[in-house]
BABA-818871 format. One record per residue (C-alpha): residue number from 1; residue in one letter; x, y, z. Coordinates in steps of 0.2 Angstrom, whole numbers, plus 5000, padded with zeros to 4 digits. Each point is the difference from the previous one (the first is absolute). Example, Ala and Ser with C-alpha at 12.3 -4.5 7.8 and 13.67 -1.06 7.14 Angstrom:
2
{pt 1, 'A', {5062, 4978, 5039}}
{pt 2, 'S', {5006, 5017, 4997}}
END
This chain:
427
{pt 1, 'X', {5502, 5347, 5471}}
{pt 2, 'X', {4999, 4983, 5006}}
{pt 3, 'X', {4989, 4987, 4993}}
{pt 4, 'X', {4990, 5001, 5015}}
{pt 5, 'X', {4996, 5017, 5003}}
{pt 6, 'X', {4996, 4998, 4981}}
{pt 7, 'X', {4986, 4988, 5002}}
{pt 8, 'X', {4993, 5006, 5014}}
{pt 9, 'X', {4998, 5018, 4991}}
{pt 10, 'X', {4992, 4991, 4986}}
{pt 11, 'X', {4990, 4990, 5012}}
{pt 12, 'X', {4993, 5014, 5010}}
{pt 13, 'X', {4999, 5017, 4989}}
{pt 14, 'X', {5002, 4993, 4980}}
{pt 15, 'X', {5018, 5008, 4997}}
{pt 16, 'X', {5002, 4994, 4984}}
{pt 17, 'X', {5017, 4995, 4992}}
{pt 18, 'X', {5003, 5016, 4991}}
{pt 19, 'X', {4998, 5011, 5014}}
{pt 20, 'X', {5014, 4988, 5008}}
{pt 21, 'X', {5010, 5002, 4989}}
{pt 22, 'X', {5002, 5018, 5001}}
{pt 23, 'X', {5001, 5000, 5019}}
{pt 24, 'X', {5017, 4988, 4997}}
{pt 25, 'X', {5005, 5012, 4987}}
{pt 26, 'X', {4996, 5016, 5012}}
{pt 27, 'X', {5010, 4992, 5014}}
{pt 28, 'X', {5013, 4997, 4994}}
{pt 29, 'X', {5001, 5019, 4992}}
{pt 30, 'X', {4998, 5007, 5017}}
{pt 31, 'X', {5013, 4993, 5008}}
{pt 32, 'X', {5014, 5013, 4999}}
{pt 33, 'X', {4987, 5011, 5008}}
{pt 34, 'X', {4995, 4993, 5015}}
{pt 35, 'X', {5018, 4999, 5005}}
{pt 36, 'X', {5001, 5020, 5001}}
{pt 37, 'X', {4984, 5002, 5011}}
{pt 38, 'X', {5007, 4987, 5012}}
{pt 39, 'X', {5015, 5011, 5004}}
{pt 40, 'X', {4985, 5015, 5001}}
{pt 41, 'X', {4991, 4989, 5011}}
{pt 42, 'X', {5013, 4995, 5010}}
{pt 43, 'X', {5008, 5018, 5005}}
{pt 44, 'X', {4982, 5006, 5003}}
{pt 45, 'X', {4997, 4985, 5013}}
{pt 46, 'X', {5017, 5006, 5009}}
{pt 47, 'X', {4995, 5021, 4999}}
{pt 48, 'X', {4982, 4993, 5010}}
{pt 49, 'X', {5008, 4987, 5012}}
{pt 50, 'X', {5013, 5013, 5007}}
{pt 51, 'X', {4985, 5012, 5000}}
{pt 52, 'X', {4991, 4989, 5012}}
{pt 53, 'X', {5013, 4995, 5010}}
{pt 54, 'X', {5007, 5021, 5002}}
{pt 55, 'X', {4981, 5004, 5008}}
{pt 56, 'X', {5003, 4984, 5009}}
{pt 57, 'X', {4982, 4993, 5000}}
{pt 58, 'X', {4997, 4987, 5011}}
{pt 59, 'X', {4981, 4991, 5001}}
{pt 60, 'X', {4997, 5013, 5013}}
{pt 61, 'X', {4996, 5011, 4982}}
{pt 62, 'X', {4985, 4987, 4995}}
{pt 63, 'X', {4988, 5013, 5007}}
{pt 64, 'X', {4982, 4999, 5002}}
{pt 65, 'X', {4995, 5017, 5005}}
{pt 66, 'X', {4983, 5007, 5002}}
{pt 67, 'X', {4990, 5014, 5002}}
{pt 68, 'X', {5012, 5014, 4997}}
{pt 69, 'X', {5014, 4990, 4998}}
{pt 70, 'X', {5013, 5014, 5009}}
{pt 71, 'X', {5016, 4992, 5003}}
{pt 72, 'X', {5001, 4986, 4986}}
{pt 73, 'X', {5016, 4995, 5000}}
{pt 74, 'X', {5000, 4989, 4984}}
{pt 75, 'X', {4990, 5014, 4992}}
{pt 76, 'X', {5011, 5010, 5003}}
{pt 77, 'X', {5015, 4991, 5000}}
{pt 78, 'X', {4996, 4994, 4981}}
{pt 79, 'X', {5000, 5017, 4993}}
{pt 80, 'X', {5018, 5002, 5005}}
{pt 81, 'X', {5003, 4983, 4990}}
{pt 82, 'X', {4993, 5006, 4987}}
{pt 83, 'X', {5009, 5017, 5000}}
{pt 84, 'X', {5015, 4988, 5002}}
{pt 85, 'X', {4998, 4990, 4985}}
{pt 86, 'X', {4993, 5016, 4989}}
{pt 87, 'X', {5015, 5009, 5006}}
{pt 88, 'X', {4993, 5015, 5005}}
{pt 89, 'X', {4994, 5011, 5015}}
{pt 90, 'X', {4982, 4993, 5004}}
{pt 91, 'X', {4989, 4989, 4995}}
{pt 92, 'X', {4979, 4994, 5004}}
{pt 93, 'X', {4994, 4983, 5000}}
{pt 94, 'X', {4982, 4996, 5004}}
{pt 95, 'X', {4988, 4989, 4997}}
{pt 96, 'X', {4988, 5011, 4999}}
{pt 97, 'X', {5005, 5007, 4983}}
{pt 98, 'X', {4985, 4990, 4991}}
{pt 99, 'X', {5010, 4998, 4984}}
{pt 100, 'X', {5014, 5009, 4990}}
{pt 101, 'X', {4990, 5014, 4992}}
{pt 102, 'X', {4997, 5005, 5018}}
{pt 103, 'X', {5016, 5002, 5006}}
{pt 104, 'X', {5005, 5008, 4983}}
{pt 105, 'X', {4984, 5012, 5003}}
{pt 106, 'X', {5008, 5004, 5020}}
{pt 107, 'X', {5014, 5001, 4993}}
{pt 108, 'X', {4994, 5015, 4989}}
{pt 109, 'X', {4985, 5009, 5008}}
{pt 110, 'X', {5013, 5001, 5014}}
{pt 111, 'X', {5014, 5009, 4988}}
{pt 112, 'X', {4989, 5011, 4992}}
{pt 113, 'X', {4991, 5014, 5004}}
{pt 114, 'X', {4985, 5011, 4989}}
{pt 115, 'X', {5008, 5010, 4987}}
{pt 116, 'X', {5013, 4987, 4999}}
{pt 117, 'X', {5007, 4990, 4984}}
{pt 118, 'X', {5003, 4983, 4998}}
{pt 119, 'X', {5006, 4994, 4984}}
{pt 120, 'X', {5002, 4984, 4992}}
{pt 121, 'X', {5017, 4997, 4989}}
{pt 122, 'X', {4995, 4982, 4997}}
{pt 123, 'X', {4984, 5003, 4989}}
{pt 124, 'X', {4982, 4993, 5009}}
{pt 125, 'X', {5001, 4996, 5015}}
{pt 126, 'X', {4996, 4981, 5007}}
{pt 127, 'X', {4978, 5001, 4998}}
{pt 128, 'X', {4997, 4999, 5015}}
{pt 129, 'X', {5008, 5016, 5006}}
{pt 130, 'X', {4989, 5008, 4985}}
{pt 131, 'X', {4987, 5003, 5016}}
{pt 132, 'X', {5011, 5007, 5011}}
{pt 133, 'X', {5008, 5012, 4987}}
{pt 134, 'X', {4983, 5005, 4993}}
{pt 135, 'X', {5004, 4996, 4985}}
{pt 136, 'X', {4986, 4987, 4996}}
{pt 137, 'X', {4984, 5000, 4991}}
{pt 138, 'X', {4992, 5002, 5016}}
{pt 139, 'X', {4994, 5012, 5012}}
{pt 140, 'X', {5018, 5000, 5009}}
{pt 141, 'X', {4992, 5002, 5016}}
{pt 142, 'X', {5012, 5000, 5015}}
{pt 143, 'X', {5015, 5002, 4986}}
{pt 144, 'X', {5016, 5011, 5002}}
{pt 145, 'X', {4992, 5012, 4984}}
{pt 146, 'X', {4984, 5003, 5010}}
{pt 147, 'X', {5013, 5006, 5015}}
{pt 148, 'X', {5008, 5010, 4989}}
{pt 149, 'X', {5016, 4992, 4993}}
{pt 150, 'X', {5007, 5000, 4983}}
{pt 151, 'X', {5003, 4987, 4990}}
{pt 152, 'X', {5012, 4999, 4986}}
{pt 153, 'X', {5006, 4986, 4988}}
{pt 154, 'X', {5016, 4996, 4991}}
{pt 155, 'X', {5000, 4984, 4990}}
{pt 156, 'X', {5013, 4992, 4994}}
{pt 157, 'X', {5007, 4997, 4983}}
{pt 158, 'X', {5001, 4987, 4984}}
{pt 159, 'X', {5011, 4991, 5009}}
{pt 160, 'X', {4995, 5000, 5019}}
{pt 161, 'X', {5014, 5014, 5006}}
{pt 162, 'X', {4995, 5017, 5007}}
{pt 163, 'X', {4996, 5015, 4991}}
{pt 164, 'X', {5014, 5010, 5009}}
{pt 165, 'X', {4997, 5015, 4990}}
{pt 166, 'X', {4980, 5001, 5004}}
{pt 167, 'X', {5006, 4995, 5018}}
{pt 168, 'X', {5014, 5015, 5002}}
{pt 169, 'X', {4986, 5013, 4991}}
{pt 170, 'X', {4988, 4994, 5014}}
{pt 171, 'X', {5010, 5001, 5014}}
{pt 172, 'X', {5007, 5019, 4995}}
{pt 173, 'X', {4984, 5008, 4993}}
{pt 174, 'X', {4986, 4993, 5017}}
{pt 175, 'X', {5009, 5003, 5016}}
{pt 176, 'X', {4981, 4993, 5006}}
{pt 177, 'X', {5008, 4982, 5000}}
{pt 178, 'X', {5005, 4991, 5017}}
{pt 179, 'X', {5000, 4982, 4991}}
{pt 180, 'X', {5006, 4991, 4988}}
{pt 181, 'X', {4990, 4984, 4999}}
{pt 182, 'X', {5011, 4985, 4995}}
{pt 183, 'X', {4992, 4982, 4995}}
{pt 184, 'X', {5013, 4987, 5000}}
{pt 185, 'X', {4988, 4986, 4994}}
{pt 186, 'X', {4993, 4999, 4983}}
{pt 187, 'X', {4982, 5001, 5010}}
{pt 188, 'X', {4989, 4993, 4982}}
{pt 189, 'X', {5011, 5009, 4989}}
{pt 190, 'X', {5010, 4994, 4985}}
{pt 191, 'X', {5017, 5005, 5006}}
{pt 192, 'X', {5012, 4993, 5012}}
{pt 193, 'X', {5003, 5004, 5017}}
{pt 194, 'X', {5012, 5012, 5005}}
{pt 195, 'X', {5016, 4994, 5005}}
{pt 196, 'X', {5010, 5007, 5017}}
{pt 197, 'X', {5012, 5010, 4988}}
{pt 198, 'X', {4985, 5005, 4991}}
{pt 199, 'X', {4993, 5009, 5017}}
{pt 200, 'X', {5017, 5007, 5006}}
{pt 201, 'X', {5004, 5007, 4982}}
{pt 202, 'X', {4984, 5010, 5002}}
{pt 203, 'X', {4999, 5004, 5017}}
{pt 204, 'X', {5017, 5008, 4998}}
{pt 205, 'X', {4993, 5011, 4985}}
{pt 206, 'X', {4984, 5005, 5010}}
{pt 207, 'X', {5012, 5007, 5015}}
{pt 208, 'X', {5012, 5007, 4992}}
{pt 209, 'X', {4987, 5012, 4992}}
{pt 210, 'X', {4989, 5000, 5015}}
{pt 211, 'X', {5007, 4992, 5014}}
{pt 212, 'X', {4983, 5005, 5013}}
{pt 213, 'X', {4991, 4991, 4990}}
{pt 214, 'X', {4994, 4980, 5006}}
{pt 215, 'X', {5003, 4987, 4990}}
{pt 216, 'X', {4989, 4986, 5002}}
{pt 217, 'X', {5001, 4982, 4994}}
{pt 218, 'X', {4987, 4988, 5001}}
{pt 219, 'X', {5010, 4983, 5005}}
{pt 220, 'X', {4984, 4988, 4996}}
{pt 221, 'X', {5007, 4984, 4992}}
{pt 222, 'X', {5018, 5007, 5003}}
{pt 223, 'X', {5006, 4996, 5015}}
{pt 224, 'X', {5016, 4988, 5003}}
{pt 225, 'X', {5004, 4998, 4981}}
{pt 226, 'X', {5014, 5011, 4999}}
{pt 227, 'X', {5016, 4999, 5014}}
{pt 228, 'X', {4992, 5018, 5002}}
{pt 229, 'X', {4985, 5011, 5003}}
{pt 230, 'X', {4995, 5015, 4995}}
{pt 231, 'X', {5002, 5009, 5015}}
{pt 232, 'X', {5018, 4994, 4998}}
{pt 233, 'X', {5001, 5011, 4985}}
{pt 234, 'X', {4995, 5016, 5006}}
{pt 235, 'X', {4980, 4996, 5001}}
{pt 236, 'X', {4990, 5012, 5015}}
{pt 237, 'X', {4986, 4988, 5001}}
{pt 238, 'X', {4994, 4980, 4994}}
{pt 239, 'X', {4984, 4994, 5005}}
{pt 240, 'X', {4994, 4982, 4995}}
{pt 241, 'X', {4989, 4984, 5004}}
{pt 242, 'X', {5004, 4985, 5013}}
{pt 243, 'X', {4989, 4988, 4990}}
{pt 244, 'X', {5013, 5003, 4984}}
{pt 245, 'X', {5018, 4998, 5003}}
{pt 246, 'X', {5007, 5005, 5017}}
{pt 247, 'X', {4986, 4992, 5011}}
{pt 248, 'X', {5011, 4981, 4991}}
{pt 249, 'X', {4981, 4992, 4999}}
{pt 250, 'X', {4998, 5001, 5017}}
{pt 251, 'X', {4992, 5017, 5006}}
{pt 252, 'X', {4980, 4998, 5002}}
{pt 253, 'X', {4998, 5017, 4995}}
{pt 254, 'X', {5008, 5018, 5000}}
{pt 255, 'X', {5013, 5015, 4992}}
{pt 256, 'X', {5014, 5009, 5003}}
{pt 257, 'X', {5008, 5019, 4999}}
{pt 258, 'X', {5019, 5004, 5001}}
{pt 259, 'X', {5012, 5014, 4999}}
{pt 260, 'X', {5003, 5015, 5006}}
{pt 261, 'X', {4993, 5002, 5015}}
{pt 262, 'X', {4991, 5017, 5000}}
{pt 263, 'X', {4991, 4993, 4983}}
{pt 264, 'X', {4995, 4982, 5011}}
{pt 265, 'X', {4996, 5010, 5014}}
{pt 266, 'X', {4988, 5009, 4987}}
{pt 267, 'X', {4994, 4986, 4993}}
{pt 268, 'X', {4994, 4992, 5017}}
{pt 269, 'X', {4990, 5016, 5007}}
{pt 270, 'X', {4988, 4995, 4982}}
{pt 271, 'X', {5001, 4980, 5006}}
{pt 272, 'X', {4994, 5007, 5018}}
{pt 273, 'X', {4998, 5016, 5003}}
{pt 274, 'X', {5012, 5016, 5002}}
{pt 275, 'X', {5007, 4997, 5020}}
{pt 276, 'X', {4997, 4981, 5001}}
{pt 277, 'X', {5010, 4995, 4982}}
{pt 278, 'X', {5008, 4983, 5005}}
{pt 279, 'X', {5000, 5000, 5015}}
{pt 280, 'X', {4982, 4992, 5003}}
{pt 281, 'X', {4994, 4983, 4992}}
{pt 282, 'X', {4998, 4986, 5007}}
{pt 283, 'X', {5006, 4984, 4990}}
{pt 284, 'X', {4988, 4988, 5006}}
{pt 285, 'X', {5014, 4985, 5001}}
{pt 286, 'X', {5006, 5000, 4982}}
{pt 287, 'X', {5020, 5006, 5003}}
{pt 288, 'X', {5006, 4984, 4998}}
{pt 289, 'X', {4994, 4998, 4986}}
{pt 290, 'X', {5006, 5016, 4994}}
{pt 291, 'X', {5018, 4997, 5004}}
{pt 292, 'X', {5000, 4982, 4994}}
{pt 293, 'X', {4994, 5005, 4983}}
{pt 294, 'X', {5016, 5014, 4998}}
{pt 295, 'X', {5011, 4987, 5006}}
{pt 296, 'X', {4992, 4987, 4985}}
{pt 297, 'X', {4998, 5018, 4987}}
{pt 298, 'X', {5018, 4999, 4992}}
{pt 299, 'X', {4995, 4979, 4995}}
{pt 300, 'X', {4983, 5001, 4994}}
{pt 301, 'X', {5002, 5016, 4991}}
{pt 302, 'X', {5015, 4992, 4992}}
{pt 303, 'X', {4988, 4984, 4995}}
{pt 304, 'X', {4987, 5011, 4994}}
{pt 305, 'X', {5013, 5008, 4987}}
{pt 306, 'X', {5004, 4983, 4994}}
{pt 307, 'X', {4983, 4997, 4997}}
{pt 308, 'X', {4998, 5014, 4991}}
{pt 309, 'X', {5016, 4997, 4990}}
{pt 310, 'X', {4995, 4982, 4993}}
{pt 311, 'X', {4983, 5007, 4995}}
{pt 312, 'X', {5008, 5013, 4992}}
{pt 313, 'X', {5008, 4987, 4989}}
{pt 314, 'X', {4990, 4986, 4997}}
{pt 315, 'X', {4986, 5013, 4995}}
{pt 316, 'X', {5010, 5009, 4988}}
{pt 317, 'X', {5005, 4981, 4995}}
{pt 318, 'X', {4980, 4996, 4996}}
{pt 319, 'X', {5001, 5017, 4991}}
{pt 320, 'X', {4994, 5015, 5011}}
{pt 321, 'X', {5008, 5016, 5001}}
{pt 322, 'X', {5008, 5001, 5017}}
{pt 323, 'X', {5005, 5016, 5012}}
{pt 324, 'X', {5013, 4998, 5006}}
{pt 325, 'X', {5009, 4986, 4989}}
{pt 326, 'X', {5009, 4987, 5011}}
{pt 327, 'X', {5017, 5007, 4999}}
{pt 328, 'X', {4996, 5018, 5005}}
{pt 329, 'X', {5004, 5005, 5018}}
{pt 330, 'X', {4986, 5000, 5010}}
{pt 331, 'X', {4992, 5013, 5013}}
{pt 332, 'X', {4983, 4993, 5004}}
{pt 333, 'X', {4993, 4985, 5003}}
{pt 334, 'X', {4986, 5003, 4984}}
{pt 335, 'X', {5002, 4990, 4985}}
{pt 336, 'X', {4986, 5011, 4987}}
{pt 337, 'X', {4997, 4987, 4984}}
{pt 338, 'X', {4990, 5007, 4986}}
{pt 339, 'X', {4987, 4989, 4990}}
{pt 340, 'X', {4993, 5012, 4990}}
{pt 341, 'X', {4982, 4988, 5005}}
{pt 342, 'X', {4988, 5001, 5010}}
{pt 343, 'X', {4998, 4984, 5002}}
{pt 344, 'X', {5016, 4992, 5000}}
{pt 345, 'X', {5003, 5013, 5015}}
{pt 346, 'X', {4986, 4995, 5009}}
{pt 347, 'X', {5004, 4981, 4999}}
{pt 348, 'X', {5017, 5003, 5004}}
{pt 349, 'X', {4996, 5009, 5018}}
{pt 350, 'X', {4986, 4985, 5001}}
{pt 351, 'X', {5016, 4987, 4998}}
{pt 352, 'X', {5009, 5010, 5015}}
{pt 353, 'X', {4983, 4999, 5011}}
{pt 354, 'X', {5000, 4980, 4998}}
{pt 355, 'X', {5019, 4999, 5007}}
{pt 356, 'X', {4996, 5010, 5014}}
{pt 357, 'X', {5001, 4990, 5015}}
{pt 358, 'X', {4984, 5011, 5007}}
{pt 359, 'X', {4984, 5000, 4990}}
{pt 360, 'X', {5008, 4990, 4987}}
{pt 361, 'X', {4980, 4993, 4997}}
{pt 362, 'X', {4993, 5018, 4994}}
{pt 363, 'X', {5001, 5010, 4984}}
{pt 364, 'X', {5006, 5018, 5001}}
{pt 365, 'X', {4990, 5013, 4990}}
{pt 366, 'X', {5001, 5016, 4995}}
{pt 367, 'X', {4992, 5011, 5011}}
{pt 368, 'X', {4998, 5019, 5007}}
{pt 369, 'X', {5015, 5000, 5012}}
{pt 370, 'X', {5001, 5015, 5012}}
{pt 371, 'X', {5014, 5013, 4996}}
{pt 372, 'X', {4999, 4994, 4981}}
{pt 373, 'X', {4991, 5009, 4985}}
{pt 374, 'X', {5002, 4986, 4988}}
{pt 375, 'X', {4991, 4983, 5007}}
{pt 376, 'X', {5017, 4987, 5005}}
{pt 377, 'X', {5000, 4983, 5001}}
{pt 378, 'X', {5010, 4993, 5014}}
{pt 379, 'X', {5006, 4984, 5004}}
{pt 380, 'X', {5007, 4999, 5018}}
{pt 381, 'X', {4997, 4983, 5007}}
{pt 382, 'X', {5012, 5006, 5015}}
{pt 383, 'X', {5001, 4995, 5021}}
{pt 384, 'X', {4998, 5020, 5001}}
{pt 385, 'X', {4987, 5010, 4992}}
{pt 386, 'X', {5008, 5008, 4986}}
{pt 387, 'X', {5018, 4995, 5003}}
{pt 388, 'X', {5007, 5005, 4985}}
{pt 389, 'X', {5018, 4991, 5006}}
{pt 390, 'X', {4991, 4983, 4998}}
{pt 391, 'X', {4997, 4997, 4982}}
{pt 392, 'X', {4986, 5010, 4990}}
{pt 393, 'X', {4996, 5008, 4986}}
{pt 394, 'X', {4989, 5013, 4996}}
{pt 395, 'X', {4995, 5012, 4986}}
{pt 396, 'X', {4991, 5014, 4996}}
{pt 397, 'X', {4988, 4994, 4987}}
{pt 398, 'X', {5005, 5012, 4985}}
{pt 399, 'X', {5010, 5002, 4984}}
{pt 400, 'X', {5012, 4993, 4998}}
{pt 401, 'X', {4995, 4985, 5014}}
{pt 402, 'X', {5015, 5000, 5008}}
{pt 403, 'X', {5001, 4988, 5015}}
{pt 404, 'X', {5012, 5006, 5014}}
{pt 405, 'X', {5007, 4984, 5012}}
{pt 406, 'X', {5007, 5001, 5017}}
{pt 407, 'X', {5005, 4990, 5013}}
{pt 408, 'X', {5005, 4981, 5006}}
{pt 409, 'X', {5005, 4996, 5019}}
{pt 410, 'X', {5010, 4988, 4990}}
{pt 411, 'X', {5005, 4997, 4982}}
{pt 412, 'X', {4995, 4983, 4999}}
{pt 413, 'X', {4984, 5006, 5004}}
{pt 414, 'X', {5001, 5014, 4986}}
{pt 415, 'X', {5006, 4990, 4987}}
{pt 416, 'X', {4984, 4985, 5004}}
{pt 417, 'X', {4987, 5018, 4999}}
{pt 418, 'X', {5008, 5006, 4983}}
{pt 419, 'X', {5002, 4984, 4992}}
{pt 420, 'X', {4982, 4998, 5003}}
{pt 421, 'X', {4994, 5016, 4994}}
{pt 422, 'X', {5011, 4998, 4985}}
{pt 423, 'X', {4991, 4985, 4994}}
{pt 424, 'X', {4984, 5006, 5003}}
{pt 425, 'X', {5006, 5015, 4987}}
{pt 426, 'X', {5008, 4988, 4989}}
{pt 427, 'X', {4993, 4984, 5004}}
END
């Protein structure tokens, strides 16, 4: 770090010298690893430039359809690039999808029918799919148990790997499951994401004992960190947010579906309704923004992970247990940190707030957040509400206070945040 950038750190946000000192350390450990997600960034920004240029979009696709929106080209015209970059047979792209957990929820009210079995093979679910399941402390109203489907959970052993056996027993004994739930990310677990060999290995042991049944992963925080998806490997249907990898920092709001066609088209009669699907929905002028933020995914996504990466090391320099460790191949953006302290986790996400560039002057508190049964704490000083591609950290305010960090539209950025939040743990 140059003597500058030093100073003015010290100047403006008290870095003190030891927290320094581990960020030179931290770089320089990191290095070898940034090399290999440059070659991943790079091959991802070719498969989504040659996308574009085979649906050859033009400006004619910035849309701004009203109304019904019957005819969108660049609505329409962006699901085959997706389809084209995921590989597979179809694909729905709308802003209208008010957050991931929404299109996750289409994805599965659409696929699943009353008497139906969904099953989990990757232990709880992300919390805020707890409502839509029905498997919350709540009433469940409106959830897939109150219209009848089943819902049946696997988790995964010591050591974060399947439980094949439990899995095979499952699948052989209740011929009442259509899906197999699959969550790449480590959601506010304690394990590590799943890696693309991870989902083929499994996806081929679910078909080959019951090929019929769906197997669905949920892409959130995944998406352009691999030189391959999971519908690449033999995944029927992904569903994910714009305002987390794939929409590059870009997309104002939004989610996607892709896959096999009969299970999008499924999917799109729950975001509309049965005979419309996607072919309704006005995009009231946001398309450009849309494609501009897939054609920017492969970078920022990439910056993110480094982000993640040199926190990974410089906290596990200061002392905290980190998931995953720096040198582990990564499959999410998420970097989870474990304090075992309340309130050195609440300092710490306080630290991230004040190097946002947004709101950088408040203090985030925990709080009763919707979807959540613990109160969270979020910081999420970001251009988009909730963006967790721009750098953020949020926890779920329980034993054992572990702090979950995403995000960064640019390292340099990332690594000011953490450096900050760091000393405000540390001092």
């Amino acid at each position: 770090m140059i003597d500058l950038t030093k100073k003015q750190l010290s100047k403006t946000y008290s870095i003190s010298d030891r927290t320094i000192e581990l960020y030179e350390q931290a770089i320089d450990d990191i290095k070898e690893q940034f090399a290999i997600y440059d070659e991943i960034r790079e091959y991802n920004q070719l498969k989504v430039l040659s996308a574009l240029q085979a649906e050859r979009i033009s400006d004619s696709h910035f849309t701004n359809s009203s109304g019904y929106g019957y005819g969108d080209i660049g609505r329409d015209s962006l699901d085959k690039v997706y389809a084209r970059v995921f590989n597979c047979e179809s694909a729905l792209v709308r802003p209208h999808f008010v957050n991931g957990t929404h299109a996750l929820g289409a994805a599965l009210f659409g696929n699943l029918r009353p008497g139906d079995t969904m099953i989990s093979i990757c232990g709880t679910p992300y919390d805020t799919l707890h409502n839509v399941i029905g498997i919350s402390d709540k009433k469940n109203i409106g959830s897939l148990r109150e219209y009848g489907v089943n819902y049946k959970q696997i988790d995964l052993t010591s050591d974060g790997g399947f439980n094949f056996d439990k899995i095979k027993v499952e699948l052989e004994s209740d011929k009442s499951i259509k899906l197999v739930h699959i969550q790449r990310s480590t959601g506010y677990g304690w394990r590590k994401a799943l890696l693309i060999s991870d989902i083929k290995e499994i996806i081929n042991f679910v078909k080959n004992i019951r090929p019929e049944v769906i197997c669905f992963v949920d892409n959130c925080y995944g998406e352009f960190l691999d030189t391959q998806e999971p519908t690449d490997v033999g995944a029927d249907l992904v569903a994910g947010s714009l305002i987390k990898n794939i929409g590059g920092g870009i997309a104002p709001t939004g989610g996607y579906i892709a896959g096999k066609e009969e299970y999008v088209t499924q999917a799109s009669y729950r975001l509309t309704v049965p005979g419309i699907g996607g072919e309704c929905g006005s995009t009231f002028g946001v398309m450009r923004l849309l494609y501009q933020g897939l054609f920017l995914a492969p970078q920022v996504a990439i910056e993110a992970v480094k982000g993640a990466l040199f926190c990974a090391r410089i906290m596990e320099l200061a002392g905290f247990e980190v998931l995953p460790k720096y040198t582990d191949k990564r499959s999410d953006i998420i970097q989870a940190i474990k304090f075992n302290d309340k309130e050195k986790l609440i300092n710490f996400c306080k630290g991230i707030q004040l190097g946002s560039p947004i709101d950088s002057f408040v203090q985030c508190e925990p709080w009763d957040m919707p979807g959540y049964t613990d109160q969270v704490i979020m910081a999420a000083g970001a251009f988009i509400q909730g963006s967790s591609i721009e750098l953020s950290a949020d926890a779920p305010i329980r034993e054992p206070y572990i702090a979950y960090l995403q995000g960064g539209l640019t390292f340099d950025h990332a690594k000011i945040g953490i450096l900050i939040a760091l000393s405000k743990v540390i001092g």
